[in-house]
N, C-alpha and C positions, 0 to 999 in steps of 0.2 A: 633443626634438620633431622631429617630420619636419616635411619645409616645407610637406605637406599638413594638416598640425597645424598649422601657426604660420598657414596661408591662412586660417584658421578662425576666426582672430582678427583677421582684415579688417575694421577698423572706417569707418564713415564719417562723418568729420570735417570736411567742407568750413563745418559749421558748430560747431565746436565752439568753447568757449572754454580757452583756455591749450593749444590747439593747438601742439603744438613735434614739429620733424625732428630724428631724428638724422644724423648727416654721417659718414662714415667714408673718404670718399675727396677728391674736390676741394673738397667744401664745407669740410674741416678748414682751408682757405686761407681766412683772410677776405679776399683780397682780390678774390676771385672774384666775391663777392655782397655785401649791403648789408645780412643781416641781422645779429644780433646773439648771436653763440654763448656760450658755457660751456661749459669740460670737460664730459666725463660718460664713462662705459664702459658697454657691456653685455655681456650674459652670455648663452653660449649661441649665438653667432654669431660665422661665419671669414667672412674677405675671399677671395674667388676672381676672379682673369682669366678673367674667360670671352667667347662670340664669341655673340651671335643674326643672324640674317638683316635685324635692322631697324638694324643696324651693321655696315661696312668692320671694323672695327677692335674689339680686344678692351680692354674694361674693367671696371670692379669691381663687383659683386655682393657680397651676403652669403649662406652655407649654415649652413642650423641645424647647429653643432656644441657639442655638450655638454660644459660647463665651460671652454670660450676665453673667453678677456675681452679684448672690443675697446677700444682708445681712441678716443672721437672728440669730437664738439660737438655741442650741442642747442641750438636757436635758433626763436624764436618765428616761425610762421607770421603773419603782420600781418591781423588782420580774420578770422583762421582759413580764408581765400582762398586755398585748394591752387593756386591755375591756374596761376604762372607755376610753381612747383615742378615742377608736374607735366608740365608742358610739358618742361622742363628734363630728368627724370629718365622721359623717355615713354616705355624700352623697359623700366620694371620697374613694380611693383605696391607701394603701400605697404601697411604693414603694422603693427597695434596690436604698439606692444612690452610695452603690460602691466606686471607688474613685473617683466620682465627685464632694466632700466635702474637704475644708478646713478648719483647726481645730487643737485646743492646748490640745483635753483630751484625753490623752493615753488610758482610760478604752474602749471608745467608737470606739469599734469592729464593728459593723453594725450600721450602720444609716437610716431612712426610712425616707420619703418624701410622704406627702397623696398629693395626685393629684386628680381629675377628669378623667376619660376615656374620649378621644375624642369620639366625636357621643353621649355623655351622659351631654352635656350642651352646653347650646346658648347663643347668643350673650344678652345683658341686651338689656329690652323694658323700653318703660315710667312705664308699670306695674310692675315692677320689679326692685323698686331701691336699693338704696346702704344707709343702713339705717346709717345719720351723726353720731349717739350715737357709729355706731362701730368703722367707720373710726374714730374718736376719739380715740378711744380704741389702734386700731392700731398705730394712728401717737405716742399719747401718750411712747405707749412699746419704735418705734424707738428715738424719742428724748432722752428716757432717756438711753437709751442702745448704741446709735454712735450719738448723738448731730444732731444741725439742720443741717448735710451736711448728716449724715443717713438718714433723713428725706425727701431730695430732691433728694438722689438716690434711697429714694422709688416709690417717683413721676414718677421718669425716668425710671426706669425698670418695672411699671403696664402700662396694657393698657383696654383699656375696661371703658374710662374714660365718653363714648357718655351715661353712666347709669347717671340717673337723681339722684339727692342725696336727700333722706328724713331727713328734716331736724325736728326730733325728740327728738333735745335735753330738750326741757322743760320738754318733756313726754316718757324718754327716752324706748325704743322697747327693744334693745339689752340684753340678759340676764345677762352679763357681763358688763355692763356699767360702768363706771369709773366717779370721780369726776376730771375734768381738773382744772390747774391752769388758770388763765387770758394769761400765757405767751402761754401756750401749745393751749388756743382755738386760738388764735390770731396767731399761726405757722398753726394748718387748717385750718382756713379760708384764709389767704394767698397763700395757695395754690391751691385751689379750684380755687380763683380767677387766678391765674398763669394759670391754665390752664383750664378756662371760663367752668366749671362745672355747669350745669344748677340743680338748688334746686326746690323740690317742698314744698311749707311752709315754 
């Protein structure tokens, strides 16, 4: 599908029942929010760093890519009430995933997926990094939710790695910031290195 395909399938849900998100980036942390996840994967969508005008700083998106399989979490919207979600997730667009989800919770009838509109973000600059405190945040959720092989097929299936990483954890930026163990900084920084991620600071 193109993402002008997959816009097509824009459902509105604010009142649905069995309402559930999928997470592929900081939501995969539960400690970030208070809903209640479950594995799941979907099919047909890559993670991408990208940069919009209604963001300093580059962060993750999904691009319809055919036959990738993401990992992340699916978690019951409460009352089927998008607002604070969507507050949360205000510079993308959800989006029906249909049956392009895998998944073990019978209640979850509709699933949406926030994405970016193509044409409404670009590729990350030097000014526009990836601030380290979240990628934290992110590696963090996957190791503790699929172990460090989760973790390396997060690496594998983002792209958008040419963003410069701020490395901000003394002073952490992120509003969400997490306290890492020694095992979990030392799983991101290995990877960075893996895939020669240029830091600024």
């Amino acid at each position: 599908d193109t993402l002008a395909a997959v816009e097509g399938r824009l459902v509105d849900m604010d009142q649905a029942i069995g309402a559930y998100f999928f997470g592929y980036g900081s939501l995969v942390n539960r400690d970030t929010h208070t809903y209640a996840p479950a594995a799941a994967e979907v099919i047909g969508w890559r993670r991408a760093w990208r940069h919009t005008p209604l963001r300093s700083l580059s962060f993750l998106t999904v691009r319809p890519s055919p036959g990738t399989v993401l990992q992340g979490v699916i978690a019951a919207v409460p009352g089927g009430d998008w607002q604070a979600l969507d507050a949360r997730e205000f510079a993308y667009e959800r989006v029906g995933l249909g049956a392009g989800i895998r998944h073990d919770v019978a209640a979850a009838q509709e699933v949406a997926i926030y994405a970016i509109p193509e044409g409404r973000h670009q590729a990350p600059t030097p000014e526009s990094p990836i601030l380290l405190s979240y990628l934290d945040v992110v590696i963090q959720g996957y190791f503790r939710e699929f172990g460090a092989a989760g973790v390396a097929n997060f690496f594998a299936t983002t792209d958008g790695w040419e963003a410069p990483i701020l490395n901000d954890r003394d002073a952490p930026q992120y509003p969400r910031h997490q306290r890492l163990t020694r095992e979990e900084h030392e799983l991101v920084d290995h990877w960075l290195g893996e895939i020669r991620a240029g830091r600024l600071g």
